[in-house]
N, C-alpha and C positions, 0 to 999 in steps of 0.2 A: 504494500500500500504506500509507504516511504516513498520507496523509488520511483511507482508513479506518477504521485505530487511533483518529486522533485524534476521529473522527466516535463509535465507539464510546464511547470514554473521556466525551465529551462526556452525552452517553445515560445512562452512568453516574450519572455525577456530577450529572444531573437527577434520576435515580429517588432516589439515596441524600437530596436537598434535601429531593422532594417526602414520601418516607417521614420526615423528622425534623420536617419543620414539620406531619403528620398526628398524630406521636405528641407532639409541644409540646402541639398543641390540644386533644387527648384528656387532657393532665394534670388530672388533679383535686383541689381544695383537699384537705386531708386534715379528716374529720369533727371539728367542734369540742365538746371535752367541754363538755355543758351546767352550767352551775350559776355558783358564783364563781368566782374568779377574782384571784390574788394574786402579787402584782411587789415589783421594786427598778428605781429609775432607778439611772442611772449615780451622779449623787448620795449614793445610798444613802438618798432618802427610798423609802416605801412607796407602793402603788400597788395600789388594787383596782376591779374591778369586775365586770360579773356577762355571762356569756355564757346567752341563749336566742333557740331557732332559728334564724336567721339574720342575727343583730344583735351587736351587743354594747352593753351599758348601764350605767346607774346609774356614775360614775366617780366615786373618790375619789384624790388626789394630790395630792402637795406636790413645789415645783421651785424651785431657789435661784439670783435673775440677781443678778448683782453689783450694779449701783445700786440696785435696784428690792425687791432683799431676796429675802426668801422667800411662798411663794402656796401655799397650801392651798384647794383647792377640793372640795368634792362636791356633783356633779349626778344627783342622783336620775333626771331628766327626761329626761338627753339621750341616744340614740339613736343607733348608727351601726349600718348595713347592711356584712354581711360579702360581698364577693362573691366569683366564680366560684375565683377564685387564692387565698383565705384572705384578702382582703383587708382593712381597713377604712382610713377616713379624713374626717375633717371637724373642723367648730371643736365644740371646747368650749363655746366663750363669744366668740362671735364678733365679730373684729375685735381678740381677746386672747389666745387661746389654741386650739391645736391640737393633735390627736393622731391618728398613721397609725400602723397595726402588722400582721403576717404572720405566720396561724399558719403556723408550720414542721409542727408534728407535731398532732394529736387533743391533746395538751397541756402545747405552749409556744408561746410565741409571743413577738416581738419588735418594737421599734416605736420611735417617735420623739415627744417631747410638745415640743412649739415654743411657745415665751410669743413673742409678735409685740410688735415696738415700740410698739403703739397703746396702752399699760396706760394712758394718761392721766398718767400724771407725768414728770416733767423726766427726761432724762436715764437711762430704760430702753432696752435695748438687744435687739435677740432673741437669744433663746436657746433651745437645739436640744440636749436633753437625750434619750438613748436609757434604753429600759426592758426589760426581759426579762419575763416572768410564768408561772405556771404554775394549774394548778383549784387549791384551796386543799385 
């Protein structure tokens, strides 16, 4: 009698698995509002850039590392692919700077802007600045 309970329960606890990991992979990113796009890093510099179809582009931001100062960049040019989960992520300016973020909702989203040790001068350190944003 034991072992059939526990044979049951077993059964169970496989359907409930297999039904949680069918509805994980049915999650879908939530629609991101087309257009600009307008932040604060943790810092409290500013942060823009422009969301269409399935990218996100044009970035402007400033991030302050202790040795190294402060870095204001904007790249018209650069390009990241959002994917399936609201994802995005790549170098700014590679070998120098990165940024990964998730849209949460159709429009906000959250993320992380990393300056990497490589900036070419003595004595930069990384640093790993978070950002929030919202369409403008």
């Amino acid at each position: 009698m034991n072992h059939r309970r526990l044979r049951s329960c077993l059964l169970l606890w496989a359907v409930f698995l297999t039904l949680g990991a069918a509805l994980a992979s049915a999650a879908v990113a939530p629609t991101v509002e087309q257009g600009g796009w307008k932040g604060k890093t943790a810092q409290g510099y500013l942060l823009y850039f422009g969301a269409r179809g399935e990218s996100v582009a044009n970035f402007r931001l400033t991030i302050r590392e202790a040795i190294c100062g402060k870095q204001s960049v904007h790249l018209p040019d650069t390009e990241l692919g959002i994917d399936e989960a609201g994802h995005f992520e790549g170098a700014l300016i590679p070998n120098r700077l990165e940024i990964n973020g998730t849209f949460l909702a159709p429009d906000r989203v959250k993320g992380t802007i990393v300056s990497l040790e490589t900036t070419g001068l003595p004595g930069c350190t990384r640093k790993a600045v978070q950002f929030s944003a919202h369409p403008k």
